[in-house]
C-alpha positions in Angstrom: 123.0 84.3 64.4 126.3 86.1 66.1 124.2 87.1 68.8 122.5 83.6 69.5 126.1 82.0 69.1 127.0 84.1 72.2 124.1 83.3 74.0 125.0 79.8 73.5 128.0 79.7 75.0 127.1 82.1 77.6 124.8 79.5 79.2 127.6 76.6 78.6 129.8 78.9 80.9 127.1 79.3 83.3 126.3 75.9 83.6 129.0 74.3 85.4 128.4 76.7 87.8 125.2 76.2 88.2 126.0 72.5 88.8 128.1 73.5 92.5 125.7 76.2 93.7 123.9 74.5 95.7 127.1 72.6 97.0 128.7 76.1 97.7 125.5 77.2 99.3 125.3 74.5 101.8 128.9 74.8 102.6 128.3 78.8 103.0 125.3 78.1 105.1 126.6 74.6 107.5 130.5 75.7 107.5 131.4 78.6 107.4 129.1 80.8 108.7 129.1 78.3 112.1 133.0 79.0 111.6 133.0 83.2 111.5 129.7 83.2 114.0 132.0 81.3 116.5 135.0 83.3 116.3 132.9 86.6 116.7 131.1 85.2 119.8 134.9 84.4 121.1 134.6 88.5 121.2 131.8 88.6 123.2 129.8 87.9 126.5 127.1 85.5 125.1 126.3 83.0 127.6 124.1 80.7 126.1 122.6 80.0 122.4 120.0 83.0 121.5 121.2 85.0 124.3 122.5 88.9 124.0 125.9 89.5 124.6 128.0 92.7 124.4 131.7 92.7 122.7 134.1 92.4 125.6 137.5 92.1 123.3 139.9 89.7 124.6 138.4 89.4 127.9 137.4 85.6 127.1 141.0 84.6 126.2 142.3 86.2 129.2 140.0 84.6 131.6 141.2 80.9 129.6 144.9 81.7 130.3 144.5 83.4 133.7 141.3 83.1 135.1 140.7 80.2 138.4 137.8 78.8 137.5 135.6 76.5 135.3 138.0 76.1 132.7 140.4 77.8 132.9 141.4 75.8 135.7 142.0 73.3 133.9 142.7 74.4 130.1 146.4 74.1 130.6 146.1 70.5 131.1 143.4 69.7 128.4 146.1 71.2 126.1 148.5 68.8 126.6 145.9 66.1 127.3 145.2 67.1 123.7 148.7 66.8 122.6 148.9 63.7 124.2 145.5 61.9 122.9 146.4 63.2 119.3 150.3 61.9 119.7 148.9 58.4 121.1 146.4 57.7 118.7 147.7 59.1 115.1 151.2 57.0 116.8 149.5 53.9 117.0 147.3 54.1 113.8 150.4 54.8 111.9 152.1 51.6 113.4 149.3 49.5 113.3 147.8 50.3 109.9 152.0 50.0 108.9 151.8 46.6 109.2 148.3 45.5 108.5 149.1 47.5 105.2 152.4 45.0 105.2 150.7 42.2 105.3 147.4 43.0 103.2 150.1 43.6 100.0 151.2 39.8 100.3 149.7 37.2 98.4 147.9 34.9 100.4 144.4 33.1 100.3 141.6 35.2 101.4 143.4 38.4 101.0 140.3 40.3 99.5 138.1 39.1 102.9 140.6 40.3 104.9 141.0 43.8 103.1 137.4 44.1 103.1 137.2 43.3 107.4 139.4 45.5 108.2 136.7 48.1 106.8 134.1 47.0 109.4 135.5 49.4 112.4 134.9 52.3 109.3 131.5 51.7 108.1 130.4 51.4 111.8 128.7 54.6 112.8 130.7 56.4 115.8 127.9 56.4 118.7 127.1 52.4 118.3 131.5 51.8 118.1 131.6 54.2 121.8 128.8 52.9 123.5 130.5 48.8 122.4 133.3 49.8 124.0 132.0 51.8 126.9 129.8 48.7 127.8 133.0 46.4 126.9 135.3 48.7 129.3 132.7 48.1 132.0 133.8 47.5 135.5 130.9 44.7 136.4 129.8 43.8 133.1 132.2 44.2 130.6 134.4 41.6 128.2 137.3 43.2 129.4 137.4 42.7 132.9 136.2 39.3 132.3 138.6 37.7 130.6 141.5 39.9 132.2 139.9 38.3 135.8 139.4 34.9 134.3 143.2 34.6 133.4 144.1 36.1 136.8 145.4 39.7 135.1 143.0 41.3 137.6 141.8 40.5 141.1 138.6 42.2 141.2 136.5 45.2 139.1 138.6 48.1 137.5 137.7 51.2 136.0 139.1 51.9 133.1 137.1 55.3 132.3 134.5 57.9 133.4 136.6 58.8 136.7 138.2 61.8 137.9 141.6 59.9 137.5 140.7 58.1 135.1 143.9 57.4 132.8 143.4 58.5 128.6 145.0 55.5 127.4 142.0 53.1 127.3 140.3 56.0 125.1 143.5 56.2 122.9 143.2 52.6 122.2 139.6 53.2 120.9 140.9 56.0 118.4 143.8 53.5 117.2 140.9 50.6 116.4 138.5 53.3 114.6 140.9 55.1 112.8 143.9 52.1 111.7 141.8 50.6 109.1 142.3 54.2 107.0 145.7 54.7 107.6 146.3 51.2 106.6 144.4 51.6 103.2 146.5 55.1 102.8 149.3 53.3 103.3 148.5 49.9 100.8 147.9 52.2 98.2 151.5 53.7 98.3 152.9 49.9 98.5 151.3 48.7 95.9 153.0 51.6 93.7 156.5 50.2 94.5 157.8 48.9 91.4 158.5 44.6 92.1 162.0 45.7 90.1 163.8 47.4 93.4 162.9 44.4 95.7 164.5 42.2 92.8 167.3 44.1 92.5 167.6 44.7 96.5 167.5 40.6 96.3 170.4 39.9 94.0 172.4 42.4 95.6 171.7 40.7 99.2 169.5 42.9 100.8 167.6 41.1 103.6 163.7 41.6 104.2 165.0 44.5 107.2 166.9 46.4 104.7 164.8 46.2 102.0 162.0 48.0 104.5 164.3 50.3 105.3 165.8 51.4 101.7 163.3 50.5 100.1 159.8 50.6 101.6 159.9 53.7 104.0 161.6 56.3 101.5 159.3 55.4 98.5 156.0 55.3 101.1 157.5 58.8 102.7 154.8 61.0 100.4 152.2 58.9 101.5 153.5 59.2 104.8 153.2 62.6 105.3 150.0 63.2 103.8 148.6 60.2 105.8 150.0 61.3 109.0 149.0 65.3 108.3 145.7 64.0 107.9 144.9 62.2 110.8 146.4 64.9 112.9 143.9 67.3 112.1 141.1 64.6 112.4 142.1 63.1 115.7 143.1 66.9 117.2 139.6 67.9 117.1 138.1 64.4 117.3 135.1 65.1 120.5 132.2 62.0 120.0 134.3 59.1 121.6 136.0 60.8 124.5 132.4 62.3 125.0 130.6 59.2 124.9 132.8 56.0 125.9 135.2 58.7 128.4 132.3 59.1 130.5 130.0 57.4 133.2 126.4 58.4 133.1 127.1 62.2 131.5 129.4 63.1 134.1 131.9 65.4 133.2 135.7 63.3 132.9 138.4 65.8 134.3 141.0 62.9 133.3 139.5 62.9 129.5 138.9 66.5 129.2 140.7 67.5 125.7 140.5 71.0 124.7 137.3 70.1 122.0 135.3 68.1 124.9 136.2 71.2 127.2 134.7 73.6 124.6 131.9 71.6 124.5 131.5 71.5 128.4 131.9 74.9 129.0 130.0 76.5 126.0 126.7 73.8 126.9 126.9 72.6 130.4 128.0 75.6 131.8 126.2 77.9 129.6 129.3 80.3 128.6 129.2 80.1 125.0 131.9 82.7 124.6 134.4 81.3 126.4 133.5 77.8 124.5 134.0 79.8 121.1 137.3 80.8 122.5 138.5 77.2 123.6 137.5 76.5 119.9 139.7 79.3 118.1 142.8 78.2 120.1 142.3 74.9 118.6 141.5 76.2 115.3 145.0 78.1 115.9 146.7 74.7 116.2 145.4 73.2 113.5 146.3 76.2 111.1 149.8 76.1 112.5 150.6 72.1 111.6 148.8 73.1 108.4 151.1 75.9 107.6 154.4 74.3 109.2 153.3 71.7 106.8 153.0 73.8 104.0 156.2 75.1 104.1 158.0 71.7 104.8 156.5 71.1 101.2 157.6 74.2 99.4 161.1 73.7 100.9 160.9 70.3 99.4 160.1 71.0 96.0 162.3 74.3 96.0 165.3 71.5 96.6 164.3 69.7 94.2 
């Protein structure tokens, strides 16, 4: 009887973790065996996928950050291209979704339509949303040009993207339309957590709408803040399928939308040196990590305060 007893709840402890096996297997077999595999082939001289390489050490990293060619001509600037794309964007989704969030926590008619539209740019797969735009950003063809030649904005075609020179903004307008509608629910959430008491109070005491965003609204959304803005760093820092697809013109590689993940991606499989590709990727991965642990600490000096 004992001995069944323990069998019993032998099998009960075994069951929940029977339950997230296969989870853990298909994250051990889709994440993170890509994720080692690629930071040992930054080691090596593997050219191309199912090629034989040799360990060459740091050699890849050295060519990046000293070599003259392919890209390491030009990895320098797709770091701060990087820097800049991921400022732009996460900038303008946090001051865009900041106000639709605003408005979305009034009352007004329709409110529920509206929070439910704003959705759309979400549930829209990523390839249909680039190729819209790309055929919207179109010098001949495109809405854009249209109506900006139509009010007399523009005298003639423009390209806005798939050039040499081509400037990132139009592609950091893209990333603020796909990724606002998040940020703006992230954000919602936190306002509708404000207790009505403080704007009351703020009221009698004769606080205007201005200061009651300011002493009010920003410090009890600053959690959320953080959280929201820490996300979408990470996200938009290694975001690749819309500079990739709406940044260029007929698969041409875009020197003037070359961020360091689309640069990994052109030199590891249209130039066929998959190491040096690998090692683009582990410098971002090193960026990443850093905001993650300059983050970490921000929050155990915050709490430690407390």
């Amino acid at each position: 009887m004992l001995e069944s007893a323990r069998m019993l709840r032998f099998r009960k402890g075994l069951f929940p973790y029977a339950l997230i096996l296969p989870a853990a297997v298909a994250l051990l077999f889709f994440s993170i065996y890509p994720f080692i595999s690629g930071i040992w082939y930054s080691f090596t001289s593997v050219g191309w996928v199912n090629d034989v390489g040799k360990f060459v050490g740091l050699d890849n990293y050295r060519i990046i950050f000293e070599g003259e060619f392919g890209a390491a001509k030009i990895f320098k600037e797709a770091l701060l291209r990087s820097g800049y794309w991921t400022v732009g964007v996460v900038g303008g989704q946090f001051l865009v979704g900041l106000f639709t969030a605003l408005v979305l926590n009034e009352k007004f008619p329709g409110r529920g339509i509206f929070r439910v539209g704003i959705l759309l740019s979400i549930a829209m797969p990523t390839v249909i949303l680039a190729l819209t735009w790309q055929w919207m950003l179109d010098p001949f063809y495109g809405l854009i040009n249209f109506y900006l030649q139509k009010v007399g904005l523009l005298d003639g075609p423009k390209v806005w993207v798939g050039q040499t020179n081509s400037p990132l903004w139009p592609l950091i307008v893209i990333g603020i339309w796909r990724g606002f509608p998040f940020m703006a629910l992230m954000l919602l959430s936190g306002l509708q957590s404000i207790p009505d008491e403080l704007y009351e109070a703020a009221k009698v005491d004769g606080a205007n709408a201005v200061d009651r965003f300011f002493h009010i609204t920003l410090p009890q959304l600053q959690s959320i803040i953080v959280i929201a803005v820490m996300l979408h760093l990470l996200w938009w820092w290694n975001h690749f399928d819309i500079i990739m697809i709406a940044g260029t013109v007929g698969g041409e590689f875009s020197y003037g939308a070359a961020t360091i993940p689309y640069l990994a991606w052109v030199e590891a499989f249209r130039w066929s040196h998959l190491s040096r590709g690998a090692a683009i990727s582990v410098i971002a991965i090193l960026v990443v990590v850093g905001i993650i642990f300059w983050n970490a600490r921000r929050e155990m000096r915050s709490v430690s305060t407390k």
